[in-house]
N, C-alpha and C positions, 0 to 999 in steps of 0.2 A: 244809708237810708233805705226802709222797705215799703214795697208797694202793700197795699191791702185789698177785701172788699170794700166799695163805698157802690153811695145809692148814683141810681141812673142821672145823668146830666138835664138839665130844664131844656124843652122842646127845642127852642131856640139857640141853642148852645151850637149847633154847629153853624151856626149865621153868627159871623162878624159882624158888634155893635157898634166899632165907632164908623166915622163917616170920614172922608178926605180931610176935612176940616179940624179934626181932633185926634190927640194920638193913640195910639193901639195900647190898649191894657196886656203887660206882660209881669208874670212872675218865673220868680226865680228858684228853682232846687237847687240847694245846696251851697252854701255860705264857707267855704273853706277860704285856700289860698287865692286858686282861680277865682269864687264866685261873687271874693270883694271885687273885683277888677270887674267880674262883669257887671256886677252891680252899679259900681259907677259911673259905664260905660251905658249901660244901660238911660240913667236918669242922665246925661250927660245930649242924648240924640233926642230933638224935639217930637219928631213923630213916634216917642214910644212912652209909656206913662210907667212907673214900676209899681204894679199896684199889689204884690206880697213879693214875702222871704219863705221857702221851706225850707227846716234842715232838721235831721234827727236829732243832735246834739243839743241840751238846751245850755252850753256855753256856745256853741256859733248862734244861737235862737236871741243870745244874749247881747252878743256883739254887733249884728244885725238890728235887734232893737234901739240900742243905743247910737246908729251909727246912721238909722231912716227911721224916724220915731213915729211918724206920720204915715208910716205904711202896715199892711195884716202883715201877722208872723205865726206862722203857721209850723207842725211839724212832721206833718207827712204830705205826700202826692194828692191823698181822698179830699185832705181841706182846700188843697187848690183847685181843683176842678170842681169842685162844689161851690165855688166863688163863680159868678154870671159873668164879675167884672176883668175875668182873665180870660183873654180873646189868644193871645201866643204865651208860649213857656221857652224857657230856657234853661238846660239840664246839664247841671255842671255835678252830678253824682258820681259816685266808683264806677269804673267803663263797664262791669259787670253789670251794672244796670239801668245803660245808656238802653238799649234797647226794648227792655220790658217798660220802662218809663216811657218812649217815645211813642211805643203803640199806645200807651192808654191816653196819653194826652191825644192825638191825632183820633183815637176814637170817639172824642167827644167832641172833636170836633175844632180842637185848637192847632192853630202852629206851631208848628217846634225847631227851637235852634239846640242840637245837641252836641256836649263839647266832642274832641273828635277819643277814642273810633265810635264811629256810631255803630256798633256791635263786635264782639269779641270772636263773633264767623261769620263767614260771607250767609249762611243759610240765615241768620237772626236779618245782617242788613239786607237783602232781599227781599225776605221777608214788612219790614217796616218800611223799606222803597216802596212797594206797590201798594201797600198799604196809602202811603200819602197819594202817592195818583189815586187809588181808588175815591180818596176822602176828599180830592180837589184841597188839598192843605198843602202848605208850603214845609216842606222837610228839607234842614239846611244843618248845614257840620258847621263843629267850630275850626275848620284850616286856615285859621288867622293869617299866617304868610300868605296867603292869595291875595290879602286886603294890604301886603305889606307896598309901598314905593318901589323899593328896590327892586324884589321879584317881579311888577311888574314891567320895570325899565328893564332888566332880563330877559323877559318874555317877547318884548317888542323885538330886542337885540339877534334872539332867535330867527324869530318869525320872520323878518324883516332881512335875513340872510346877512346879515353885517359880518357874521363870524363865519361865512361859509356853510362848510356841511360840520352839523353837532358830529365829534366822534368818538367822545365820550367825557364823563363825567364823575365826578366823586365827589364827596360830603363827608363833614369830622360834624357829630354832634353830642356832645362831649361834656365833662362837670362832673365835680366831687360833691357829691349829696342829694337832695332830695330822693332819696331811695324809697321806691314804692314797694308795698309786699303785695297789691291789687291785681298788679299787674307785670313784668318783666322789662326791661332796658328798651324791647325791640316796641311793644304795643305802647310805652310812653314816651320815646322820642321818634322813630324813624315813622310815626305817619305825616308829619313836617315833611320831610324829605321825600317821600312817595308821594305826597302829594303835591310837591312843588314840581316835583319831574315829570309830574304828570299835567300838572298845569303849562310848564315853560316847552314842553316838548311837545306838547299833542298828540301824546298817544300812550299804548299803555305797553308794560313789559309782558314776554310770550314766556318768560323764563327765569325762574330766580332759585338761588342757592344762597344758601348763609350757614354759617357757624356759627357757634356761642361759648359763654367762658363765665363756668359760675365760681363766684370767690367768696360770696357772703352767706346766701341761706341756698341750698341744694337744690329746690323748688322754684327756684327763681332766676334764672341768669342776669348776669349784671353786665356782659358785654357781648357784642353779636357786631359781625362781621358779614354785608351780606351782598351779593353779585345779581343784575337783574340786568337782561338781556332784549333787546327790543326787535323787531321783526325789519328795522328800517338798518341795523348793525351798529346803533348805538348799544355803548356797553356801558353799563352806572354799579358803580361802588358806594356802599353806605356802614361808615362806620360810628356805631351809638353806644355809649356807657354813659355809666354815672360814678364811675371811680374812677378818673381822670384827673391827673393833678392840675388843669386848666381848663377852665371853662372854653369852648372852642364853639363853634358855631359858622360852619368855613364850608362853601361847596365852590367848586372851580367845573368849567365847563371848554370844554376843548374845540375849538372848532378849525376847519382847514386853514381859516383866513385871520382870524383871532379868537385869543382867548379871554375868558371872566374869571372872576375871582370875586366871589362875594361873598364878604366878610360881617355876618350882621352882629357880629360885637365890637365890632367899630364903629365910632359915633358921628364921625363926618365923611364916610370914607368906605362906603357900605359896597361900593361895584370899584373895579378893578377893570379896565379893558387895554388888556395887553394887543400891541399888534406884532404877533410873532407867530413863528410857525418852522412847518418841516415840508420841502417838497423838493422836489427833482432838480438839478439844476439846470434850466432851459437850453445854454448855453452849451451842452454836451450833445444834443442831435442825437440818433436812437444806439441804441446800443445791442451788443451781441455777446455779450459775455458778462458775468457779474462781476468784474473786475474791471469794466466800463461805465457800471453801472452807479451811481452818485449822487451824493443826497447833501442838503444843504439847508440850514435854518438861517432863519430871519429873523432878526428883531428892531421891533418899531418904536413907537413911542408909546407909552401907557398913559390912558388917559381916566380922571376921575370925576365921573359928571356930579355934576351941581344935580340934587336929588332933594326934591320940595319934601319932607317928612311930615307927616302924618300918623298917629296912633293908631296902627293896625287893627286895633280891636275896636276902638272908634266906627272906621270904615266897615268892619263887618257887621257892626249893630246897625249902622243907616243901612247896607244891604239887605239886611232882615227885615228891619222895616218897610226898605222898598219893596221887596219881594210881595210882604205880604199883600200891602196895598195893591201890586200891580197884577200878582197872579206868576209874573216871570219868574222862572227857575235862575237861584244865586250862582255863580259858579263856584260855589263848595256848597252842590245840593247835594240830594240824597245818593243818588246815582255815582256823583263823584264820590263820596265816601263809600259808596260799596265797592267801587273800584280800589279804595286803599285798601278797606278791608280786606279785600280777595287778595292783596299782595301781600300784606300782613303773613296773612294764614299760610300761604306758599309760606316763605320764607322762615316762618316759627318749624314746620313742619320738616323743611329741609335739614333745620337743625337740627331737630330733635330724630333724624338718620345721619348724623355725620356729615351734614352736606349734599347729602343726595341731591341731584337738580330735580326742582319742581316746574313741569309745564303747568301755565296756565290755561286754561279754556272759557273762552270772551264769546 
């Protein structure tokens, strides 16, 4: 889908028309795999109305019509913002054009939820981060696991010191297929994983290295390998392909006192809380030679919590909703996505010297 010129927005366009009592007019770019889901998702949350479809294609123009026949269908970015009655957008385009789509919606004055990354460099999401401060609009990623159950009950697990001290962590996010040519292995799956580590952990990495492994088109890597280093001595491993004989979806997090295992392609059975571990044996008193010196593992019981599920993407469209109504920033705002962003671009970068370490600068 391409942006164009279109005429200036109606006076009032950057004033929000509905009122607490009615739901916010949102349309949708881009009708693909993702943009049925958000579609439905969309008309699914009381306080949001889906009042169009854009998409270049007039076979998704097609299928969209047929599938919300009572809504505008439109086929570029000009006819939605030329509608009065679209107060937020939601930008499920090629990530190539997550960013120049997001300023111009925000320039007229609407809100935007944009699928993630929300730009393909940290200088574009920067750039469109202050832009929404500037515009008092709510700028919000789509990092769907944030809204997930599981990651939450994770987060708590953390925070909450159950596991001890994090001491490190790894991720498989993994599948044979959907290969993109838009974008590479590492910008379509590991901003999941950077972003959930950045949610569960509360903080961000000072250091990342990665490698890559291209097998299909020479322009593109299909598998990346990548090391990210945190200022607290957590150390996080992230492995992402799309030519993987099994779908995998697996990060494990290590802590002094216990470990997680969360598995979200399992369907009942999504956290794993191990009580095992590795430490000194108390009962040896200090020691003076490494041949005194003694180390001893533990293991407890594992336990599988009862975990209420919820449609993650569900939860992120009431969040958007709420956001907009409240003015409060979601936690997958913009700020957090330029935060993946900036990992992102480490870590592409590292590859693309052999692995060289990339420091980050926050």
């Amino acid at each position: 889908m391409t942006t164009s010129h279109r005429r200036e927005p109606a006076e009032d366009t950057a004033t929000p028309r509905s009122t607490p009592n009615t739901p916010l007019g949102v349309a949708l770019v881009g009708y693909g795999y993702w943009g049925t889901n958000l579609a439905r998702n969309i008309v699914a949350v009381p306080d949001l109305r889906l009042v169009g479809i854009a998409d270049a294609e007039s076979a998704q123009r097609a299928r969209a019509k047929a599938a919300y026949p009572s809504v505008e269908i439109w086929d570029g970015l000009d006819d939605v913002l030329n509608d009065e009655h679209v107060e937020a957008v939601v930008i499920a385009a090629p990530a190539a054009l997550h960013a120049a789509m997001a300023t111009e919606c925000l320039r007229s004055g609407r809100h935007v939820l944009v699928e993630k990354p929300l730009a393909t460099n940290r200088r574009d999401a920067e750039a469109v981060t202050e832009l929404a401060a500037t515009a008092g609009r709510v700028l919000m990623v789509g990092h769907t696991f944030l809204y997930s159950a599981p990651v939450r009950r994770l987060q708590e697990l953390i925070r909450s010191g159950e596991l001890g001290k994090v001491q490190y962590v790894y991720s498989q996010r993994l599948s044979l297929g959907r290969i993109r040519r838009d974008c590479n292995a590492l910008w379509n799956f590991a901003p999941h994983d950077v972003a959930i580590l950045s949610f569960v952990l509360g903080e961000k990495p000072i250091e990342v290295s990665a490698t890559s492994v291209t097998v299909i088109d020479p322009a593109v890597p299909d598998v990346f390998f990548t090391s990210l280093r945190y200022r607290s001595g957590i150390g996080a491993h992230l492995h992402v392909s799309w030519i993987d004989p099994r779908k995998t979806r697996l990060m494990t997090v290590v802590g002094d006192e216990k470990m997680v295992i969360y598995n979200d392609v399992s369907v009942d059975q999504k956290l794993w809380i191990v009580d095992a571990g590795v430490a000194r044996n108390p009962d040896l008193g200090g020691f003076e030679s490494l041949g005194e010196f003694q180390w001893r593992t533990r293991a407890g019981d594992i336990v599988i919590p009862k975990i209420d599920m919820t449609e993650p993407l569900r939860e992120e469209m009431s969040a958007f909703a709420a956001a907009c109504r409240s003015g409060e920033p979601p936690v997958s705002d913009g700020r957090h996505g330029l935060e993946v962003v900036t990992v992102l671009e480490a870590a592409d970068r590292s590859a693309k010297n052999r692995g060289v370490p990339v420091e980050i600068d926050w």
